[in-house]
C-alpha positions, -999 to +999 in steps of 0.1 A: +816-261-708+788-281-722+761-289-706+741-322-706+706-321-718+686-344-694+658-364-711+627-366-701+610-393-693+577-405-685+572-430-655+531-427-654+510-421-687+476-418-683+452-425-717+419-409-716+386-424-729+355-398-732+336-410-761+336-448-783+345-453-816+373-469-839+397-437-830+403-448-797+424-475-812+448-452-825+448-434-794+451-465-770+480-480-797+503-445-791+499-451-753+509-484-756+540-477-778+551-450-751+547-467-723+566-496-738+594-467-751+594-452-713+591-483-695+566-463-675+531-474-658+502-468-682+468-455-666+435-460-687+409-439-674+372-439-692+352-408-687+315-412-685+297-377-685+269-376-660+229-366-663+221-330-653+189-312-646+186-283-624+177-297-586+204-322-585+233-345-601+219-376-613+245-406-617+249-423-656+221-445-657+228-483-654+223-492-687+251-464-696+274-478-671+269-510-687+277-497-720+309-479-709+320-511-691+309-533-722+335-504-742+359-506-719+368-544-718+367-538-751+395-513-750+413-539-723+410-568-740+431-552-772+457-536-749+460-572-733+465-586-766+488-562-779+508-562-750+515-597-750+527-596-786+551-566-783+561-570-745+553-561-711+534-529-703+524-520-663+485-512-667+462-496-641+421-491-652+397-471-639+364-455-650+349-424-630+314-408-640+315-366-643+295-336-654+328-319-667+350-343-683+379-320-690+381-313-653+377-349-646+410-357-664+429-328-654+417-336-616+428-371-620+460-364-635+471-341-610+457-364-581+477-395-594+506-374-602+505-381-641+534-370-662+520-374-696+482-373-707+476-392-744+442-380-755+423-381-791+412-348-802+380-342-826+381-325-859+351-297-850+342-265-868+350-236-845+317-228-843+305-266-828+336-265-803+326-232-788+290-243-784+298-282-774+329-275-756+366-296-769+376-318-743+410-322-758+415-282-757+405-275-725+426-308-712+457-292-728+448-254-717+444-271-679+464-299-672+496-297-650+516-319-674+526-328-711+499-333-731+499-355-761+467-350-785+461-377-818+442-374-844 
């Protein structure tokens, strides 16, 4: 007897945004592309890391929440335009501020009940990872789901 291989599929991806710069494109672009592919509901989630000092939390400053908003419907405005030239896409956005943004997305993802997590990961020495921490390592040692890291 043979038995049928069920495929997977994805019905919420979640694309996570820690940092700016011209790589999140790329990232955003394969989370486009798979939610189109999966016909699933994609979730774009910016991280902002918070201030710490040692009596309390403090929350991003507002000139960094304006920055990260400024970034952000950057980020929208490109996924708007892409997906009205290559076809309908279900998007959800959020941005949530935290002092561990590994934990953030892993937190979120599990809360939401993500089934696949699209994060860019950063070419660092070992050395520089171990001291800075790799949010792309520590999402993919953590998270409850499929992973997908780009370059």
């Amino acid at each position: 007897m043979h038995k049928l291989i069920k495929r997977k599929t994805f019905s919420k991806i979640l694309v996570a945004i820690h940092e700016s710069g011209s790589s999140v494109d790329t990232t955003v672009d394969y989370a486009i592309k798979i939610a189109q592919d999966y016909d699933a509901q994609l979730v774009i989630l910016h991280v902002i890391r918070t201030n710490v000092n040692l009596y309390n939390v403090d929350p991003p400053s507002h000139v960094m929440e304006k920055q990260a908003q400024a970034h952000f419907n950057k980020i929208a405005e490109k996924i708007h335009d892409d997906i009205n030239k290559e076809g309908i896409v279900r998007m959800k956005t959020e941005i949530i501020a935290s002092i561990r943004i590994a934990d953030a997305i892993v937190s979120y993802a599990k809360d939401k009940h993500i089934e696949l997590i699209i994060i860019r990961s950063r070419d660092m020495s070992k050395l520089k990872s171990v001291l800075l921490g790799d949010v792309a390592s520590d999402v993919v040692r953590y998270a409850h789901c499929a992973v997908l890291t780009v370059k």
